[in-house]
C-alpha positions, 0 to 999 in steps of 0.5 A: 488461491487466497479468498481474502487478503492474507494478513501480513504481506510485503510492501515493495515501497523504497525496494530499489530495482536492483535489489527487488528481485531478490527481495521478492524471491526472499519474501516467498522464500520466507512464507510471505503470500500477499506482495504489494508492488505499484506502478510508482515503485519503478520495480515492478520488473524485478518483482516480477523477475523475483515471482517467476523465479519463485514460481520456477523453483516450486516455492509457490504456485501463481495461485498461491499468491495475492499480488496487488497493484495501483492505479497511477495518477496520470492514468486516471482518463477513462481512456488510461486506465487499462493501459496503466493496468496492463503495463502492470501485468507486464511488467510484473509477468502476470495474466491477472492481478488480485487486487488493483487499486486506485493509488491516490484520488488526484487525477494529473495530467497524462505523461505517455509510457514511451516519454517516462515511465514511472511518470512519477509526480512532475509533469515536465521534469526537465521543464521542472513543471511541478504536478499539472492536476487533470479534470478527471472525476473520481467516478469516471476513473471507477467506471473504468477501473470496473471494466478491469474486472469483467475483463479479467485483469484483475480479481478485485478492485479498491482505493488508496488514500481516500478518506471517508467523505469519498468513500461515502461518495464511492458507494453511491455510483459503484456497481462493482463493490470496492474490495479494499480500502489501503491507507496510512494507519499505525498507532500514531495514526489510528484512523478509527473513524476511516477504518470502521466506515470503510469495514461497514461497507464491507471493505477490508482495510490494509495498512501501509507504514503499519510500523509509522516513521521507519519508512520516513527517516531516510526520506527526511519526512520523520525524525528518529525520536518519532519511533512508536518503537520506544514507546513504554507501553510498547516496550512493555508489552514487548517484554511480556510476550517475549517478542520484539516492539516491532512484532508487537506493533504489527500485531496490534495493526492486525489484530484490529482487523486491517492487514499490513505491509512492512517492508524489508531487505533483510531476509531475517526481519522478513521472518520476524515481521511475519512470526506475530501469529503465535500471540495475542495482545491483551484488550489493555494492551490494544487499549494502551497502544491505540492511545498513542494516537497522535494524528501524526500522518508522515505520508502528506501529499499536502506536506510533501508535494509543495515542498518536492513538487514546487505544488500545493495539493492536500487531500487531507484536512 
């Protein structure tokens, strides 16, 4: 059973449900032993097909694997929490997740699992409602989150997408220590400031999008000239060490001490993603790269939710 996050994991993000079994089985297949799934992904089903048929064929054992889940907004009522938690369990086959994560700090209304599942952002679709934010407070969604773990569904309890005014606030009412800390971070987004206080807390810090606006293209949130994968300090150090800009890229996220998530469906870059082990980037080289930080966030909940969901709700200054 792994102790500590594994480094390199797989994120299930953007994974359509048709395809998502395979790619979990394909992911196992290939060593990945940390899955990142959500309740938001619509997938978790298939994910949980593509486990158990890992399980079956001897690839890995439950205990093995590191699953991680989240927390939906419209389940952040005290009352909610646990139904969102087990729907997970459910949904993916498991009697227990490793780490369960609150996946952003905005509370929306509650939509019923039997009237839309994954409730997704918008209250009333048909009524094109846009978001309906809930009086919920952060600490009651915690309190609740904390009862998961004496219950025994989930090993390990944390936050998504909090920034360090609410961590800082998170440690002056939990009892249960928050285990993880997951946000954006590549290096266009370093986040140095979040990513130390949240270590000095003793939280580990996971990186999604650690490869920057690969996962925004599709979506029209980034443009193709805003890859770090052409960058000349990127390229460079690409070069010296025999290794392609994207092993390079995910070896600096995690040689600066965060785990990642890239995503896939190609069984031969699920390889590659994971083949970054075997070197080292020089501190010049971490220097360089680091100081391509731009600031440039590509997942904005104050860009994306007026502009998808017809309401304006940063969470970001």
């Amino acid at each position: 059973m792994p102790e500590t996050i594994p480094s390199i994991g797989f994120g299930f993000w953007k994974v359509a449900r048709e395809d998502a079994a395979d790619v979990a089985y394909q992911a196992i297949e290939a060593g990945y032993r940390h899955l990142d799934c959500a309740a938001d992904y619509g997938n978790e089903i298939e994910v949980g097909q593509g486990i158990a048929r890992a399980i079956a064929d001897g690839l890995v054992t439950r205990e093995e694997l590191w699953v991680t889940s989240k927390l939906w907004n419209t389940f952040h009522a005290p009352e909610h929490v646990e139904e969102g938690c087990r729907k997970s369990l459910d949904d993916l086959g498991l009697d227990y997740l490793d780490l369960y994560l609150v996946h952003f700090p905005i509370a929306l209304e509650y939509v019923p699992i039997e009237t839309r599942y994954p409730p997704e952002w918008v209250h009333d679709q048909e009524a094109n409602s846009g978001m309906k934010r809930a009086k919920v407070p952060l600490h009651a969604t915690w309190g609740a989150m904390e009862a998961l773990v004496g219950k025994g569904l989930t090993r390990r309890i944390g936050v998504c997408n909090y920034n360090s005014a609410l961590i800082h606030d998170l440690m002056t009412y939990a009892t249960v220590q928050p285990y993880a800390l997951q946000v954006e971070a590549h290096p266009y987004l370093t986040q140095d400031k979040l990513v130390r206080i949240a270590k000095d807390y003793g939280m580990e810090v996971t990186a999604f999008s650690p490869l920057g606006a690969l996962s925004y293209v599709e979506l029209d949130m980034a443009g193709q000239g805003d890859s770090v994968l052409t960058e000349p300090v990127v390229t460079a150090a690409a070069a010296a060490h025999g290794k392609t800009p994207a092993q390079v890229v995910l070896r600096w996220g995690v040689q600066r001490g965060t785990s990642i998530i890239p995503k896939t469906s190609k069984p031969e870059r699920m390889r590659e993603n994971l083949d970054i082990e075997d070197f080292a980037l020089s501190d010049d080289e971490m220097a360089a790269i680091s100081a391509l930080n731009a600031n440039r966030r590509f997942n904005d909940p104050g860009v994306f939710a007026e502009a998808a969901f017809g309401t304006f709700h940063p969470i970001y200054d």
